[in-house]
C-alpha positions in Angstrom: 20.2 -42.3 99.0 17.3 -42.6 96.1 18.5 -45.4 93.4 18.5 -43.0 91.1 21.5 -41.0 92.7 22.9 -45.4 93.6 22.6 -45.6 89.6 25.0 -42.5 88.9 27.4 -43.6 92.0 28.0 -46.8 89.9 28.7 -45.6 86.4 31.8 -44.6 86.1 33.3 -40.8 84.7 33.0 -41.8 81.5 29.7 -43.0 81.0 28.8 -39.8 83.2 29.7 -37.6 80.4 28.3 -39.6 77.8 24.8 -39.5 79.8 25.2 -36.0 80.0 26.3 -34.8 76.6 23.2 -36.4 75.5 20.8 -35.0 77.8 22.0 -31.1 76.5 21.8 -32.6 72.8 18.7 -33.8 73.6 17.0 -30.1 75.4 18.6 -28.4 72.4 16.4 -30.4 70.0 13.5 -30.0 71.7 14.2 -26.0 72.0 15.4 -25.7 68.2 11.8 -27.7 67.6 9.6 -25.5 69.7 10.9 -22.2 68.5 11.0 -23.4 65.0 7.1 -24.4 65.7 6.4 -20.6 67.1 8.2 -19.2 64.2 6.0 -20.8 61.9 3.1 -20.5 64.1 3.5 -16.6 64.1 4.2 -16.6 60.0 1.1 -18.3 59.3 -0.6 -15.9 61.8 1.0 -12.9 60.0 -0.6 -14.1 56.8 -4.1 -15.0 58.2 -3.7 -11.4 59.8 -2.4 -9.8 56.3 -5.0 -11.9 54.5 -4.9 -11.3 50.6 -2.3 -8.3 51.3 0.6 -11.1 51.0 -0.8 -12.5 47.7 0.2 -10.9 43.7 -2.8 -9.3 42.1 -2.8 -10.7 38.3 -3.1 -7.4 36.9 -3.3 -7.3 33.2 -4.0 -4.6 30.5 -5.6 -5.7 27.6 -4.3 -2.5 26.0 -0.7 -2.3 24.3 1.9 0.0 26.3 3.0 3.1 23.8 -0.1 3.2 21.3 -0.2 5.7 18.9 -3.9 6.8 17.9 -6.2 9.4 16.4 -9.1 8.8 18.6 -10.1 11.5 21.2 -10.3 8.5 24.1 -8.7 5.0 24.4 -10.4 1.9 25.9 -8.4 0.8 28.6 -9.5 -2.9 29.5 -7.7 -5.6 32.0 -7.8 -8.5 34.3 -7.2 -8.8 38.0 -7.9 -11.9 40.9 -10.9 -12.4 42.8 -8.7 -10.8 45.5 -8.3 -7.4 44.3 -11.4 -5.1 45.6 -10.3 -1.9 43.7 -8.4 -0.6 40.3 -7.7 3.3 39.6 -6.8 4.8 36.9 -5.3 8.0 37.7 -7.5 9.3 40.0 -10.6 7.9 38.4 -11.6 4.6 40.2 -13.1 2.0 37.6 -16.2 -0.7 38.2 -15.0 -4.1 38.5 -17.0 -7.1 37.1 -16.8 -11.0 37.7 -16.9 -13.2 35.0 -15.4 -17.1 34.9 -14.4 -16.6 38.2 -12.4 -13.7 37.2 -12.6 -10.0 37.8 -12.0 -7.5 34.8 -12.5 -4.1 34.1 -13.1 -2.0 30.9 -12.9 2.0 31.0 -12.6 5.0 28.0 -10.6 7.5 29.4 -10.4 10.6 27.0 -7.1 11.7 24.8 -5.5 15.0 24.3 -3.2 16.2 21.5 0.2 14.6 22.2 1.3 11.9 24.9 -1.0 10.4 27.4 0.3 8.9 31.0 -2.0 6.3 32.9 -1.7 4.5 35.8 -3.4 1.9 36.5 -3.4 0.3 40.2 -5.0 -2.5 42.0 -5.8 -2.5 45.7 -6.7 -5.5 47.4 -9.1 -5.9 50.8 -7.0 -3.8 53.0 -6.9 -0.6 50.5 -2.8 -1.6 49.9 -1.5 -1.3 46.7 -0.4 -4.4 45.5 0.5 -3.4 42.0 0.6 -0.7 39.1 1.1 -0.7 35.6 1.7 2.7 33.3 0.3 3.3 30.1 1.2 5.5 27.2 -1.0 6.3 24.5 0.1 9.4 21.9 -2.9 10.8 20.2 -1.9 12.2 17.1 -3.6 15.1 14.9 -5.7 14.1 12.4 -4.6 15.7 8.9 -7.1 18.5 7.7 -8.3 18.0 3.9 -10.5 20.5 2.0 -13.4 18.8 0.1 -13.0 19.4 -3.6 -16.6 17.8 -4.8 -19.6 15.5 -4.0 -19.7 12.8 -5.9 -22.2 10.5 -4.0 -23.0 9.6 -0.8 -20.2 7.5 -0.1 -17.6 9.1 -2.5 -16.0 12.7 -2.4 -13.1 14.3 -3.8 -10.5 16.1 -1.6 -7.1 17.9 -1.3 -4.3 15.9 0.0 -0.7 16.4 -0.1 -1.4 18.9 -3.0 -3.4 16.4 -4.9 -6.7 16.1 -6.0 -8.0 12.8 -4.7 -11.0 10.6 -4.9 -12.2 9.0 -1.6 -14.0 6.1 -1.0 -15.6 6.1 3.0 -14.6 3.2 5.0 -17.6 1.3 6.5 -20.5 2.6 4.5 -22.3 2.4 1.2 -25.0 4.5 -0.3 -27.3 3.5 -3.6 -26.0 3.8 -7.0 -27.3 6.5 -9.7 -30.8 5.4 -10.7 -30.8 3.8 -7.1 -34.0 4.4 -4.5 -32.5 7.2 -2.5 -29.4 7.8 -4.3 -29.8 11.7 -4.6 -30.8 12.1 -1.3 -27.6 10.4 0.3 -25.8 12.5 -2.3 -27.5 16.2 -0.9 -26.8 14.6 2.7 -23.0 14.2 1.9 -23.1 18.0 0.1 -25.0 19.3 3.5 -22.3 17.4 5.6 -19.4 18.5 3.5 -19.2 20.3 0.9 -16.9 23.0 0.5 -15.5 22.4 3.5 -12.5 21.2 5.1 -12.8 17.7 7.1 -10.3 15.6 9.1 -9.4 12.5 7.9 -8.1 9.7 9.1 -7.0 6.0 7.5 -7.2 3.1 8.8 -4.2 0.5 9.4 -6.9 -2.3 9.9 -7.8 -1.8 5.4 -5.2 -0.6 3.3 -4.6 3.3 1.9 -6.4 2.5 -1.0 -9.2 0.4 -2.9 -8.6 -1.1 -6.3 -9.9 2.2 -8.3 -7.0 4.0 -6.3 -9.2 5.9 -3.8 -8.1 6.9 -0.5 -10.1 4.5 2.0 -10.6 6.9 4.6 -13.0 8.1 7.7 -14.1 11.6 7.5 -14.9 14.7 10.5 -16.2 17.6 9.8 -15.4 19.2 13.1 -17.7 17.0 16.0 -19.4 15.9 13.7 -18.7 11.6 12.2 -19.4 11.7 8.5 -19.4 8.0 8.4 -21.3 7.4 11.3 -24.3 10.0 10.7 -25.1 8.6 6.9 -25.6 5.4 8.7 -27.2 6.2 11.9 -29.7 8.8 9.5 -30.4 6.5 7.3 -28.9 7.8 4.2 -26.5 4.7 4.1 -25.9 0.7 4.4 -22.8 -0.2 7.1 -20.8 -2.1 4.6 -17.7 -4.7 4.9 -16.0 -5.0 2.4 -13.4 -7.6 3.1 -11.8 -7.2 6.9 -13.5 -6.3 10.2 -12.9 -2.4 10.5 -12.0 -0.3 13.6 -15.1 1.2 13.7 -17.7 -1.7 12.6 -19.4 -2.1 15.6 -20.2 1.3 16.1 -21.6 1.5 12.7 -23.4 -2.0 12.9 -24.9 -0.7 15.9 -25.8 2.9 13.7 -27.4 1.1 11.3 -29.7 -0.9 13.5 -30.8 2.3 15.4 -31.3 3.6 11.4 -33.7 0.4 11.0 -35.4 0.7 14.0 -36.6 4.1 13.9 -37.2 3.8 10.2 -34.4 6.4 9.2 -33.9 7.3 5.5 -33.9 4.6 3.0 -35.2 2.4 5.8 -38.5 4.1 5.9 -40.8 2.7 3.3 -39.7 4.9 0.5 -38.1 2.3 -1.2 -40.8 -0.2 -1.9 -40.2 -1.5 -4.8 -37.2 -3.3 -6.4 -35.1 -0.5 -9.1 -34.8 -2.4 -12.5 -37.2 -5.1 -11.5 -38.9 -6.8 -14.4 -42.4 -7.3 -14.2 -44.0 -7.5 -18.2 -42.4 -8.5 -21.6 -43.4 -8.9 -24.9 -42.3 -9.9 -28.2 -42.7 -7.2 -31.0 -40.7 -8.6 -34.2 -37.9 -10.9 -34.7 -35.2 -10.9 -31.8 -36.7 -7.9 -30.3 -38.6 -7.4 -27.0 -40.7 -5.0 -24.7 -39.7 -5.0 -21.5 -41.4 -3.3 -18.2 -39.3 -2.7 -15.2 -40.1 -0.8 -11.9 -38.5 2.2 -10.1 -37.8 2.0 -6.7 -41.3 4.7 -6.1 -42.7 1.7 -7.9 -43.5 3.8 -11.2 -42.6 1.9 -14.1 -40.6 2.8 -17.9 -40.3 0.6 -21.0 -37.6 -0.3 -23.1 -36.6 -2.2 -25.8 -33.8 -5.2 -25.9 -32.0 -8.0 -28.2 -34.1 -11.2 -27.5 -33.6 -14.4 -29.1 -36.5 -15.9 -28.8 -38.7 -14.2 -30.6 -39.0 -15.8 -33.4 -42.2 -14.1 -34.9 -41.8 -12.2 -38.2 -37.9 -13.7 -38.7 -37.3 -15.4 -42.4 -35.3 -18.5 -42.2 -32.4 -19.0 -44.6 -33.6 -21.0 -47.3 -31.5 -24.2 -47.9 -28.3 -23.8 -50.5 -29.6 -26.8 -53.5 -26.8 -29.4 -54.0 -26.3 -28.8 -57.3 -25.5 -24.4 -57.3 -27.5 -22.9 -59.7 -26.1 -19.6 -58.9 -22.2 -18.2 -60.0 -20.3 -16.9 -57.1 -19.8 -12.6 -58.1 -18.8 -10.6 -55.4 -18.9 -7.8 -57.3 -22.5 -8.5 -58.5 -25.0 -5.7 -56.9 -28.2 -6.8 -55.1 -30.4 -4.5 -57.8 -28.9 -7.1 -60.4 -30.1 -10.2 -57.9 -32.2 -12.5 -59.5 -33.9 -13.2 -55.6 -33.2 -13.3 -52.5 -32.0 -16.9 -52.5 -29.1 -15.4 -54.7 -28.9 -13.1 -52.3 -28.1 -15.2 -49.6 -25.7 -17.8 -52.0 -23.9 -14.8 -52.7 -23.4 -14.0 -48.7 -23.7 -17.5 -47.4 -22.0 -19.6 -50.1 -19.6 -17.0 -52.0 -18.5 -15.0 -48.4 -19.7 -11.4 -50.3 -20.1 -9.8 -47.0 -21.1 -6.6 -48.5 -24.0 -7.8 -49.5 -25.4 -7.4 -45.7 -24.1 -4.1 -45.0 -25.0 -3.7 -41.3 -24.0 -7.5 -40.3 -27.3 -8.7 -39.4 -27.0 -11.7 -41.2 -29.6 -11.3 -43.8 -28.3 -9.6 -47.6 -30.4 -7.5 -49.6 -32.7 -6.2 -47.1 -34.0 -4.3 -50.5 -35.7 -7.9 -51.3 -35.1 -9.9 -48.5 -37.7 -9.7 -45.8 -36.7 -9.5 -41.7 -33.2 -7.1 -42.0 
């Protein structure tokens, strides 16, 4: 008999029991353990065998759910994880790009009249889809306005809403009247427009209207971007006038294509300054010659109130201390004794009428410089 089976002999029922209640407790452990260990074991391989399949994609879209617009396409934009290797929208599938260790995606997807349904899906490594988001966007008609009159380049008249209305074109500016290419961006807008009807559309970015109480609008004439082909032609400035506008970048962009390919007003035609001063000369009292230049350069006089020039002006002589005039309004300046009376009269007495066209000197009959 082994001393093993001698040990057992000597312990008594009891301690038998004991011994054995603990050796199942004891195998149970270990089993709960092991299987506990395989079930983990085989999760962990299910996710290295699933790879990125078991992890969200952090799909994002830039773009609001339910947008109303007017545009003929919508930029859909968004954000996913490194771990997503393709987005689709509707059937189209999109380029991905990597940027701060982030993957986005930006794609224009064209409008019709009405509601618009896209969906948008990421698929990660294993071509599963991992997650979807839907986007409405309603593109609504544009109202149709007939053009009444060209004002200028940057300024029509239309029918709206049975009105005759002034409009003022978001985005742009031309010259003024007297301006360096001011008739010419006026014939471009009659050429574009006139007597025609345009599509218009506002803009919730500026408000309805400027501070003279025009409409602040953009302008189609059907394909064809009124505001963007002034500035892209050259026959206008892009122009902010207080808040970034929905179209500014497109137009920035315009008018630096304009520049580079010396479009319009950006061509040299416009050398010279429009009003600039260049010569001016005194030619009696308080009046002067003045040169200016065109903007072809040519040049025009004219004549304006200047100060100092003195040349050819009489001074007021000094009232004596002692008045050896009588104050007498009524007192013509035929029956003046001089022109010192003159001026006691007008300077001492207040008789006003003796300088008729407020110049400040009476009598010009016998007082010199009126």
């Amino acid at each position: 008999m082994s001393e093993k089976e001698n040990l057992l002999k000597s312990l008594s029922t009891r301690n038998r029991l004991i011994i054995i209640l603990v050796i199942i407790i004891l195998a149970g452990s270990v089993y709960f353990i092991s299987s506990l260990s395989s079930d983990n074991n085989s999760q962990s391989t299910n996710k290295d065998i699933a790879g990125i399949a078991t992890q969200s994609t952090n799909l994002k879209i830039n773009t609001a759910n339910n947008t109303s617009t007017t545009d003929d396409s919508i930029l859909i934009e968004g954000t996913v994880n490194t771990s997503t290797t393709k987005v689709v929208i509707n059937d189209t599938e999109v380029q991905l790009k990597s940027k701060d260790e982030k993957k986005y995606f930006s794609q224009r997807m064209s409008l019709e009249i009405g509601d618009n349904s896209f969906v948008i899906k990421a698929f990660d490594i294993n071509n599963q889809e991992d997650k979807k988001y839907t986007l409405t966007a309603t593109r609504k008609k544009l109202i149709t306005c007939e053009v009444l009159a060209i004002t200028d380049g940057d300024t029509i008249k239309i029918l709206y809403k049975e009105n005759e209305e002034k409009v003022r074109l978001i985005g742009i500016n031309t010259p003024e009247t007297n301006e360096c290419f001011n008739q010419e961006a006026t014939n471009k807008m009659k050429s574009l427009v006139e007597d025609k009807n345009v599509r218009i559309e506002f803009d919730k970015t500026q408000r309805e209207r400027d501070k003279y109480n025009r409409l602040l609008l953009y302008i189609w004439e059907g394909d064809n971007f009124i505001n963007d082909i002034m500035i892209r032609e050259g026959y206008a400035h892009e122009y902010t006038y207080n808040l970034p506008y929905k179209y500014q970048d497109q137009f920035k962009k315009a008018e630096n294509e304009a520049r580079e390919n010396e479009n319009g007003l950006w061509g040299g035609v416009c050398a010279c300054q429009e009003g600039a001063e260049i010569d001016r000369i005194c030619i009696f009292c308080n009046k002067a010659q003045i040169t200016r230049t065109h903007w072809d350069c040519s040049t025009y006089t004219a004549e304006i109130n200047d100060n100092s020039c003195t040349s050819g002006c009489y001074s007021t002589p000094s009232v004596p201390t002692t008045p050896t005039y009588i104050c007498n309004c009524s007192k013509t300046c035929s029956e003046m004794s001089s022109c010192e009376e003159a001026y006691y009269q007008l300077s001492t007495c207040g008789c006003s009428r003796r300088d008729g066209d407020n110049d400040g000197v009476p009598c010009e009959n016998i007082c010199p410089g009126g």
